[in-house]
BAFI-3210 file (N, C-alpha, C; in Angstrom, 3 decimals, decimal comma, padded with zeros to 6 digits):
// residues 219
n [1|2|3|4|5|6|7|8|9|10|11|12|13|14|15|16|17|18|19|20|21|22|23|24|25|26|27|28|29|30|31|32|33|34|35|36|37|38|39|40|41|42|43|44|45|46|47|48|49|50|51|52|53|54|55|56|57|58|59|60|61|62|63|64|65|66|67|68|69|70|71|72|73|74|75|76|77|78|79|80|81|82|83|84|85|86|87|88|89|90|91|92|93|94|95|96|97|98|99|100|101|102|103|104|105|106|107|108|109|110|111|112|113|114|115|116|117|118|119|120|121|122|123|124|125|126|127|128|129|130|131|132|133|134|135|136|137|138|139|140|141|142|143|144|145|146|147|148|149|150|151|152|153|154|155|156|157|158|159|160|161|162|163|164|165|166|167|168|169|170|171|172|173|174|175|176|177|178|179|180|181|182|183|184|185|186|187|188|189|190|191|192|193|194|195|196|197|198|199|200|201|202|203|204|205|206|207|208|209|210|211|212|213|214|215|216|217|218|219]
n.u [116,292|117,982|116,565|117,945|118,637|116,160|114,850|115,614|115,338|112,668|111,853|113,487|111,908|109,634|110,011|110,264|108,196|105,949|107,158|107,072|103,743|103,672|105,023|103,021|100,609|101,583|102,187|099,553|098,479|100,055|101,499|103,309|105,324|103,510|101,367|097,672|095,640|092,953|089,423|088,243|089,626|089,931|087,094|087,074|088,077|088,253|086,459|087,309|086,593|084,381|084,204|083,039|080,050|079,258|076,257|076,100|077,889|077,457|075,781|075,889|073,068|070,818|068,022|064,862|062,602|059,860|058,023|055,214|053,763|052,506|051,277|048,935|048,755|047,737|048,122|051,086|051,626|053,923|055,307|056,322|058,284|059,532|062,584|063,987|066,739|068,464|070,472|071,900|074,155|076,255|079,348|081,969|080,865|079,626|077,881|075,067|074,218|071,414|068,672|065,957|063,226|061,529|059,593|057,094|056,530|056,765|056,885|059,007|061,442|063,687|065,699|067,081|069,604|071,869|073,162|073,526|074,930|074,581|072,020|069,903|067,982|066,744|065,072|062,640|061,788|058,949|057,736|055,339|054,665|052,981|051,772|051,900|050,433|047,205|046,519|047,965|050,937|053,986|056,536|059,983|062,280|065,738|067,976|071,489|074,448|077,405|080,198|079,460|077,293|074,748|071,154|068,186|065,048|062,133|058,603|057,090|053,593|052,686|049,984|048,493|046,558|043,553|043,703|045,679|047,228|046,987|048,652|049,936|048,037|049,514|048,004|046,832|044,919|041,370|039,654|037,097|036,428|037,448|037,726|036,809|037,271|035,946|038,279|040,038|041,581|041,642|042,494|040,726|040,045|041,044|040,867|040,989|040,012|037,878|037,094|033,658|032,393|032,067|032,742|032,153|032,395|031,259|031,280|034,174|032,327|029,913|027,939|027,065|026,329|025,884|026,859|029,109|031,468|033,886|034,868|038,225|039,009|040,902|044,099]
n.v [-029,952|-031,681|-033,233|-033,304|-030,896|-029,112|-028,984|-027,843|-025,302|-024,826|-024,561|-022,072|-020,267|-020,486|-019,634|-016,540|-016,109|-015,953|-014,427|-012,164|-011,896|-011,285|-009,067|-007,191|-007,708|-006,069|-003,481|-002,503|-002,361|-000,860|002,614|005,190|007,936|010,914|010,009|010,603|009,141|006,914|007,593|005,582|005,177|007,457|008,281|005,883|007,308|008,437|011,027|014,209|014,823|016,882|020,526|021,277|022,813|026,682|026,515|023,984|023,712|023,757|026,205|027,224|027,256|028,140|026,919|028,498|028,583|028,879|027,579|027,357|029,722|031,703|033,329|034,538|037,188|038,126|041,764|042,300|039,583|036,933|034,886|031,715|030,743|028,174|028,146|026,215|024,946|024,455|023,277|023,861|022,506|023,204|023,027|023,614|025,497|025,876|027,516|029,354|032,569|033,636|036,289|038,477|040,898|043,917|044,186|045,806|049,155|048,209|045,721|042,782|040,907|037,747|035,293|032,735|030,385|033,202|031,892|029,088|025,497|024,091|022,333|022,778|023,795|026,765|028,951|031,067|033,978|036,097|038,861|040,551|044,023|045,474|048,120|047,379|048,457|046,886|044,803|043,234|041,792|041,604|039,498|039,158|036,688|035,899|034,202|033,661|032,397|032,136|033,365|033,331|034,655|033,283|033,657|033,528|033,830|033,918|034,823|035,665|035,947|038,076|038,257|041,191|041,241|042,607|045,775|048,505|049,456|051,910|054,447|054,192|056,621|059,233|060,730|060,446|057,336|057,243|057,337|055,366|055,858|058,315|061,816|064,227|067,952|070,307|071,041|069,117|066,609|063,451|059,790|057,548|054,770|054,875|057,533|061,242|062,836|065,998|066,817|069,067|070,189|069,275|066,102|062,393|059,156|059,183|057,367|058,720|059,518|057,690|059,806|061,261|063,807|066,531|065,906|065,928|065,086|065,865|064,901|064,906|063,542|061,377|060,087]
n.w [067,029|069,717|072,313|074,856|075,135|073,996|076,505|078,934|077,113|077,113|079,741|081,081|079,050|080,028|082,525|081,557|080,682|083,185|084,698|083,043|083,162|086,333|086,120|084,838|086,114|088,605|087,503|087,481|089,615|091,103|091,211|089,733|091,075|091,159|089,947|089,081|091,572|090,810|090,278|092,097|093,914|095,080|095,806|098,177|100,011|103,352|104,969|106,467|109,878|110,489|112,185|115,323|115,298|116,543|117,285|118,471|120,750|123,906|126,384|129,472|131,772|134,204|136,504|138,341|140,812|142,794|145,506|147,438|145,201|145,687|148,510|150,991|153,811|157,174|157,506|159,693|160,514|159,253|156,682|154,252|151,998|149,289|147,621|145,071|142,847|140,052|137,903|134,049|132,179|133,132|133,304|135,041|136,811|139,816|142,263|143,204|143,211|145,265|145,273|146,387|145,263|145,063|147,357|149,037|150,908|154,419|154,202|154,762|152,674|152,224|151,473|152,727|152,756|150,753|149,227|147,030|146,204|142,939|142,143|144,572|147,414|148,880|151,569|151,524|153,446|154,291|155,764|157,217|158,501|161,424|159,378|157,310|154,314|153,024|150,194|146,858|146,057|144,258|143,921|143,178|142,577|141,910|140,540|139,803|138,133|139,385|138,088|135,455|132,699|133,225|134,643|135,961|136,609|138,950|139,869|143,132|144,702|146,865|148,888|151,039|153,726|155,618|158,304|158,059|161,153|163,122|164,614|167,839|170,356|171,703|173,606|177,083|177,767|178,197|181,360|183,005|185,686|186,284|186,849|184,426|183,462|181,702|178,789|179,257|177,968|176,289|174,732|173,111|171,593|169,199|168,707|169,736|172,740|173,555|176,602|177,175|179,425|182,980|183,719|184,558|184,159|181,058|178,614|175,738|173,132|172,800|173,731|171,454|168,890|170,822|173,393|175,919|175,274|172,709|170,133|168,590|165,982|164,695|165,791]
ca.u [117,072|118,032|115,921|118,282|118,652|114,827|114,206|116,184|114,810|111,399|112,121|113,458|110,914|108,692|110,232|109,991|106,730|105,958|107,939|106,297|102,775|103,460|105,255|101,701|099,921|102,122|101,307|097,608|098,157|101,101|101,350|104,631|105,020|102,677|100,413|096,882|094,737|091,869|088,796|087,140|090,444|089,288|086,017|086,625|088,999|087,723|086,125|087,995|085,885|083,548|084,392|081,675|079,394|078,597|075,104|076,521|078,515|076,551|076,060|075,777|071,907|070,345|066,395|065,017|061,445|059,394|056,609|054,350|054,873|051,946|050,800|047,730|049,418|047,073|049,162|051,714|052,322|054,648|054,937|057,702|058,091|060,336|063,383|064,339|067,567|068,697|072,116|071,927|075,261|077,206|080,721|082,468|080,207|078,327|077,423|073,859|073,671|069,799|068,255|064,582|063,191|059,893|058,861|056,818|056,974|056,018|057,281|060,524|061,635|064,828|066,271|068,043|071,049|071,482|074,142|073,433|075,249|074,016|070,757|069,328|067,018|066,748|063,519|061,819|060,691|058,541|057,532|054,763|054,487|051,033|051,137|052,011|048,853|046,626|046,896|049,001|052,046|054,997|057,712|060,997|063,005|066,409|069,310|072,793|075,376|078,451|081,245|078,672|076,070|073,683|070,622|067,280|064,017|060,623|057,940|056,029|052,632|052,053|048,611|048,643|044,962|043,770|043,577|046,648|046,664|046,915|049,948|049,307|047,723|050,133|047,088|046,282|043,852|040,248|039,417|035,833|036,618|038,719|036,526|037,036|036,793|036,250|039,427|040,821|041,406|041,594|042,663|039,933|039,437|041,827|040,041|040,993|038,295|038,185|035,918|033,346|032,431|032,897|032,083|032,707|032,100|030,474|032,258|033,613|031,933|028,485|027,265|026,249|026,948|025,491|027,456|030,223|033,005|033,813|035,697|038,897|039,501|042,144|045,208]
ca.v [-029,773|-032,843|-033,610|-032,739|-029,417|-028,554|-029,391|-026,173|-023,679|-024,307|-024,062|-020,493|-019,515|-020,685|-018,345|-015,327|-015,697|-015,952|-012,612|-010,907|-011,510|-010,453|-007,668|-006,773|-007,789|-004,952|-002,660|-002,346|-001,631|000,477|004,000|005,761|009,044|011,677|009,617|010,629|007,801|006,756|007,888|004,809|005,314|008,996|008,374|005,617|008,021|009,222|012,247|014,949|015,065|018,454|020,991|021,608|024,124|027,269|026,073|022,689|024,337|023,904|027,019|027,385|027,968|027,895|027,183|028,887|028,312|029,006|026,617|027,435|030,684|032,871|033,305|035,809|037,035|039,200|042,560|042,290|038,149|036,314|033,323|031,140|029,514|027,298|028,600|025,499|025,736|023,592|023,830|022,842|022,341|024,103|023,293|023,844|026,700|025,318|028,170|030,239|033,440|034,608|037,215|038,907|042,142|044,367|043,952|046,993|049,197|047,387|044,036|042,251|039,358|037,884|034,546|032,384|030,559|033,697|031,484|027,573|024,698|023,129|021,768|022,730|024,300|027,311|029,538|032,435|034,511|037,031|039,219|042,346|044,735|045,463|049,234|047,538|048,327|045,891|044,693|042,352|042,538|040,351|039,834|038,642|035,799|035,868|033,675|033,835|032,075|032,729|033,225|033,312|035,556|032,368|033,922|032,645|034,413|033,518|035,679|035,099|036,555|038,122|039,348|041,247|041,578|043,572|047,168|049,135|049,632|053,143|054,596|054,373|057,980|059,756|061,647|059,588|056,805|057,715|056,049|055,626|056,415|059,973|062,830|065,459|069,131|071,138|071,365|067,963|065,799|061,817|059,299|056,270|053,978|055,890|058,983|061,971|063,956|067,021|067,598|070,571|070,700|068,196|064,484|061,294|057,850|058,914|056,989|059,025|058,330|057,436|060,990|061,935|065,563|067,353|065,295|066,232|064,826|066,716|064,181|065,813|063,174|060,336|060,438]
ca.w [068,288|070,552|073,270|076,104|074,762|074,668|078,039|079,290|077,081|077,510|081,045|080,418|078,032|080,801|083,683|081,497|080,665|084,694|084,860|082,438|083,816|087,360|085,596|084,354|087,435|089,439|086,725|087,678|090,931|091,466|090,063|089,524|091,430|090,909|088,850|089,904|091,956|090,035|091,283|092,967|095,186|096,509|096,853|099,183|101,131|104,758|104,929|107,595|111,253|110,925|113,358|115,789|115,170|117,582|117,585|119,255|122,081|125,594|127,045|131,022|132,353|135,424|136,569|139,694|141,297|144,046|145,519|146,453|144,035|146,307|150,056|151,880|155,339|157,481|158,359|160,915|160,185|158,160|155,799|154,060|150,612|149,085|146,378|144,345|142,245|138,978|136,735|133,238|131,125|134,225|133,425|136,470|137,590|140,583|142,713|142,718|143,739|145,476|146,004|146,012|145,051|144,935|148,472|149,153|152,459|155,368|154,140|154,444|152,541|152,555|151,044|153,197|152,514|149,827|147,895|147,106|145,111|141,809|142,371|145,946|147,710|150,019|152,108|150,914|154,582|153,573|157,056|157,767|159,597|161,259|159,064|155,957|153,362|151,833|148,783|145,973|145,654|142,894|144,459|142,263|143,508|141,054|140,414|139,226|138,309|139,515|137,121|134,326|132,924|132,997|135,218|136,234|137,310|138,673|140,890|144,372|144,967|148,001|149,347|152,724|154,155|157,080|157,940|158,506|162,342|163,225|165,362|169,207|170,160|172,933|174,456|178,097|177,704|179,098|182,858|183,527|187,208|186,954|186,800|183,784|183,667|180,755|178,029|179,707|176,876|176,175|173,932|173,078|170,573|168,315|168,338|170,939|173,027|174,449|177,653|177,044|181,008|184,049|183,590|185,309|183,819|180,103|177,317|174,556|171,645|173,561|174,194|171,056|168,932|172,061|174,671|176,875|174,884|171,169|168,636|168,151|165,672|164,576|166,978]
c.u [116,838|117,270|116,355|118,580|117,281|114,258|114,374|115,853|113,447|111,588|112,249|112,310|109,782|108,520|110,070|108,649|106,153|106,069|107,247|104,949|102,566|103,912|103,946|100,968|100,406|101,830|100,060|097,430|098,689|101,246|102,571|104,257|104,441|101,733|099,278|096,377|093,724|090,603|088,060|088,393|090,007|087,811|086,191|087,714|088,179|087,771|086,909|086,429|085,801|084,054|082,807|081,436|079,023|077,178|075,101|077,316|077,288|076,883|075,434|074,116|071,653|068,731|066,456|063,605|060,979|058,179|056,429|054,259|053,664|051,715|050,011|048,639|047,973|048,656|049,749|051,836|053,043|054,325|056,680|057,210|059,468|061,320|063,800|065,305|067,520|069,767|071,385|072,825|076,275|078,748|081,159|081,913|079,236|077,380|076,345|073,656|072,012|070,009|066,723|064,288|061,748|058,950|058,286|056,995|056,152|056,394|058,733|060,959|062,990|064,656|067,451|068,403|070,789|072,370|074,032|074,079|074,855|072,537|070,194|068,204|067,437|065,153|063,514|061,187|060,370|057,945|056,699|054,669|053,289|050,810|051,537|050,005|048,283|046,496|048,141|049,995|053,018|056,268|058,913|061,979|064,102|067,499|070,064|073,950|076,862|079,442|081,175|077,718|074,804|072,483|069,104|065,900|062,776|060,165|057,259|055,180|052,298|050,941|048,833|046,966|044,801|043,737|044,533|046,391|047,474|048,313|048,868|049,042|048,515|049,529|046,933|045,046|042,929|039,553|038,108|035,787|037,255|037,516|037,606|036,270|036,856|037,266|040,199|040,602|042,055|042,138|041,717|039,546|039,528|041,466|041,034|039,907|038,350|036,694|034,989|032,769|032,659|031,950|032,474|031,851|031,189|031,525|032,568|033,128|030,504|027,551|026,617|026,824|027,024|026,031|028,483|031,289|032,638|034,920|036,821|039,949|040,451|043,043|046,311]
c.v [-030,996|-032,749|-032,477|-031,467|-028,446|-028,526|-027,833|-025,074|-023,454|-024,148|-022,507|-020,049|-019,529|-019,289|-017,030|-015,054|-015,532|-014,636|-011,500|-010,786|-010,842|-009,330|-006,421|-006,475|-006,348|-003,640|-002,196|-002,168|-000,526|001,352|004,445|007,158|010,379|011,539|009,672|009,110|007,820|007,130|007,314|004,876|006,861|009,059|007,208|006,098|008,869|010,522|012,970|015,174|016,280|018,669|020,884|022,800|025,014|026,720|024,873|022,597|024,778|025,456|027,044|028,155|027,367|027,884|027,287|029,029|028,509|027,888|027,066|029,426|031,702|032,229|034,317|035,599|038,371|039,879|042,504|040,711|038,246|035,179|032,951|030,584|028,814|027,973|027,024|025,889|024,284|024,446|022,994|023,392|023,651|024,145|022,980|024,615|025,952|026,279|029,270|031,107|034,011|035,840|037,357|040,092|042,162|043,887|045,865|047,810|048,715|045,993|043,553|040,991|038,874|036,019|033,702|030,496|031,683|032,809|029,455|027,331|024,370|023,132|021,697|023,167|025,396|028,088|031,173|032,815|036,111|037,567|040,499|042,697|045,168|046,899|048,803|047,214|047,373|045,867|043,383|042,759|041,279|040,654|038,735|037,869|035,476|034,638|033,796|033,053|031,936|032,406|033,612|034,116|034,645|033,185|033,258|033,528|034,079|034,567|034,699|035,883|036,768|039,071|039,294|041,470|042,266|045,293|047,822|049,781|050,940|053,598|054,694|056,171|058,216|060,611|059,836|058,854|057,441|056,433|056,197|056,038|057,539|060,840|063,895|066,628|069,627|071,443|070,115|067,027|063,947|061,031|058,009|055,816|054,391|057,235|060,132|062,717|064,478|067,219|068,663|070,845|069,025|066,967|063,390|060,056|057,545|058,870|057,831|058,467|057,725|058,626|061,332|063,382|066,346|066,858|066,079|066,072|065,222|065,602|065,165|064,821|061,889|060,702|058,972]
c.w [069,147|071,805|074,851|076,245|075,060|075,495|078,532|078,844|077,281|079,233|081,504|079,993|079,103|082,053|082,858|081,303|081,739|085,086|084,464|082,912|085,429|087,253|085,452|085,402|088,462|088,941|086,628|088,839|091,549|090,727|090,708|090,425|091,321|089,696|089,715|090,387|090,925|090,920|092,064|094,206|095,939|096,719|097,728|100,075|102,313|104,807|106,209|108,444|110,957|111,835|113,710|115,332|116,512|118,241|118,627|120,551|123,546|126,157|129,041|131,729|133,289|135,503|138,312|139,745|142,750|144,652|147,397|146,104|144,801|148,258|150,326|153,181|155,749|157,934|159,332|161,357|158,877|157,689|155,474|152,583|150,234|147,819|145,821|143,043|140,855|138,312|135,671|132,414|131,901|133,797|134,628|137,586|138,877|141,865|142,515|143,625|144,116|145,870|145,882|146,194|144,836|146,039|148,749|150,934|153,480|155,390|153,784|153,678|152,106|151,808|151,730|152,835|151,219|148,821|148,231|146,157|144,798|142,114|143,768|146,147|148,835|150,487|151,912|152,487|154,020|155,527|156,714|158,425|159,889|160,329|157,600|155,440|153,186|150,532|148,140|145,200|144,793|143,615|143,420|143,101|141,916|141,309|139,814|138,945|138,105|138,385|135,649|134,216|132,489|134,358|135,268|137,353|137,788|139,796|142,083|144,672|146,301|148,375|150,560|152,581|155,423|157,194|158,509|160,088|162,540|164,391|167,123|169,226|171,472|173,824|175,438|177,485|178,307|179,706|183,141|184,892|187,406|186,233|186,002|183,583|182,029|180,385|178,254|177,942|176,878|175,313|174,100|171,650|168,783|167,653|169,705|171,276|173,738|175,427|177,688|178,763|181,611|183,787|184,127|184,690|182,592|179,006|176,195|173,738|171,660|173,922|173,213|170,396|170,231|173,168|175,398|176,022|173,431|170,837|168,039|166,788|165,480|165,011|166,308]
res [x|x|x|x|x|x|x|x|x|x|x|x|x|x|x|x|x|x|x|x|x|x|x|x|x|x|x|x|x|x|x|x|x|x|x|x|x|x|x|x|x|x|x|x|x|x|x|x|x|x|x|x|x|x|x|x|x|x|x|x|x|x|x|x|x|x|x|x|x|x|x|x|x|x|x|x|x|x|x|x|x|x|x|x|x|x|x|x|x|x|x|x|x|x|x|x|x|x|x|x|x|x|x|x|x|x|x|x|x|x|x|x|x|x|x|x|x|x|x|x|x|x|x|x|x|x|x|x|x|x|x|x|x|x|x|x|x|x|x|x|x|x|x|x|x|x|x|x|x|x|x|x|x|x|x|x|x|x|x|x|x|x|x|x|x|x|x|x|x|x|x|x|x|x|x|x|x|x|x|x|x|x|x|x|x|x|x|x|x|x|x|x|x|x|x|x|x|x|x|x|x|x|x|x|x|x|x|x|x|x|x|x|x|x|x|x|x|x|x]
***
């Protein structure tokens, strides 16, 4: 074959061979429709985002404190302590219901502001009366918060001391200067005392069994 002839077909022969290898080449990468992937293609396919778990869901609590968490009052004084509040994983909830409980009789105690936001503080007045008992008492200082059944408890110790003071006696005091007769009766030194004959200026309570004045008792 002449020269100028073979030029042209190897030329040809050239382009199909060209053809046929990227033919090949495309062949190794592309897959026909519902030909599976191979599997180094699904394992490097992205795993689906876990749901959360319950366990991982914040729930809404509150912390509630007293300082300092006791007090001694003698009977018939008061005191004060401190409520300290805390939110943790509130949400939107920011309001804390107080209160306090297990005050015994004779003693008042009360919680003021009873309702604080988030993280505050409010005062614990705890108050006796001079006939409340002696003795220790737990008193419960609670929180709440609103909206939620997140709650929050701590105690305050209170000791009253002292001796329950006795009711005034409605028998007349006794006047060292008024002169009593037999059956006249007195009130002193929370006792009452009846006159057994006439006396002027002897203390009950100073005479003695055999005295003038008879012990009719606590009044």
């Amino acid at each position: 074959m002449s020269g100028p002839v073979r030029a042209p077909l190897r030329a040809l022969l050239a382009g199909a061979v060209t053809a046929a290898a990227v033919g090949v080449a495309l062949t190794g990468t592309a897959h026909a429709a519902g030909t599976p992937l191979p599997a180094q293609a699904l394992a490097s396919s992205p795993s689906p985002s876990p749901s959360p778990s319950a366990s991982s869901i914040q729930v809404p609590a509150i912390q509630v404190q007293v300082s300092p968490s006791s007090g001694t009052v003698t009977a018939g004084s008061s005191t004060t302590a401190t409520v300290s509040t805390a939110i943790i994983n509130n949400g939107s909830n920011t309001s804390i219901a107080l209160t306090v409980s297990g005050a015994p009789a004779g003693v008042t105690a009360s919680v003021s502001p009873s309702s604080v936001s988030g993280s505050s503080s409010a005062a614990l007045s705890v108050s006796t009366a001079s006939t409340a008992a002696p003795g220790t008492y737990t008193l419960t200082v609670k929180g709440a918060l609103t909206g939620t059944s997140a709650t929050s408890s701590t105690t305050y110790t209170l000791t009253v001391t002292g001796t329950a003071t006795t009711p005034a006696c409605s028998t007349a005091p006794w006047i060292g200067t008024q002169v009593y007769t037999g059956g006249n009766t007195v009130s002193w030194k929370g006792h009452r005392w009846s006159a057994k004959w006439w006396t002027l200026g002897e203390e009950p309570g100073t005479t003695g069994q055999w005295g003038v004045w008879q012990d009719l008792g606590p009044c």
